[in-house]
C-alpha positions, -999 to 999 in steps of 0.1 A, spaced: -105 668 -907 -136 644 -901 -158 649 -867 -156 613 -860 -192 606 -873 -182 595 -908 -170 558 -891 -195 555 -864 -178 567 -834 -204 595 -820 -234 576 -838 -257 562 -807 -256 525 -807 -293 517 -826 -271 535 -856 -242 517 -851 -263 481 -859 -283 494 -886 -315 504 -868 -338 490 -848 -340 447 -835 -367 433 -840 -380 434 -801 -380 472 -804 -402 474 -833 -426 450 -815 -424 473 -784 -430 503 -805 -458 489 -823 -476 476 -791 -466 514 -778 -484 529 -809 -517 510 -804 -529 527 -773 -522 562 -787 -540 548 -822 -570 534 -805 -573 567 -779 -568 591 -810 -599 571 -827 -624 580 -803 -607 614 -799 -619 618 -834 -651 599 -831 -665 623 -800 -654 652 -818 -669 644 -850 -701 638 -831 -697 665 -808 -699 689 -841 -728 672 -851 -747 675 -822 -738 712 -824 -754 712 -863 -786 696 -853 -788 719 -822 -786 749 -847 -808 735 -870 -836 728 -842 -836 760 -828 -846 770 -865 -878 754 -857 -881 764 -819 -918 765 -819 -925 726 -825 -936 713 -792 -908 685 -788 -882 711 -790 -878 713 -753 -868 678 -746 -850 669 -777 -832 699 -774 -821 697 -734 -814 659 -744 -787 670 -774 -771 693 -747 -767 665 -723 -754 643 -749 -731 675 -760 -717 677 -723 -707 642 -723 -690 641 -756 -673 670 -745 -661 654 -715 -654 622 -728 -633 644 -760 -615 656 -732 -606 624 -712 -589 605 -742 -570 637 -751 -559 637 -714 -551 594 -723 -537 597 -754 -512 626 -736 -505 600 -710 -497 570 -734 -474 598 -757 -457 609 -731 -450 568 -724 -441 566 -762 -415 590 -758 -397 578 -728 -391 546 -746 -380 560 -776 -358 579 -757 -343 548 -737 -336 532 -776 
């Protein structure tokens, strides 16, 4: 006995065509380029975030130099942003993911 699968008959209907048209791929590709774009600078302030934190580290090695004060309270305030700015295109690139997927869902 077959489960009906075998000709098509419970296979959704993107399946039943032979996968996608051509206007989904589009849509999926112009749905993919926020979430691309978002995950870049994700990357980029973490990346810099990390070494911000190096240079912190290897300043305070040296913490008797006279400049230390205010290069080191400016790398902090430079930290904090990256931090929040790390945090706001995690929160974006959720959003445009969670856009992503209700699509892909519709298909």
């Amino acid at each position: 006995m077959t489960n009906g699968t075998e000709n098509g008959q419970n296979m959704p209907e993107t399946e039943k065509k032979g996968g996608l048209n051509p206007e989904e791929k589009m849509m999926l590709e112009k749905l993919k380029m926020p979430i691309n774009i978002t995950n870049g600078f994700r990357i980029l302030f973490t990346v810099s975030s990390l070494v911000i934190l190096i240079v912190i580290f290897g300043i305070s090695k040296k913490a008797d130099a006279s400049w230390f004060e205010k290069v080191n309270l400016f790398l902090y305030e430079l930290l904090i942003w990256n931090i929040v700015f790390t945090v706001l295109t995690t929160i974006a690139k959720f959003v445009f993911v969670v856009r992503y997927n209700k699509f892909v869902k519709k298909l």
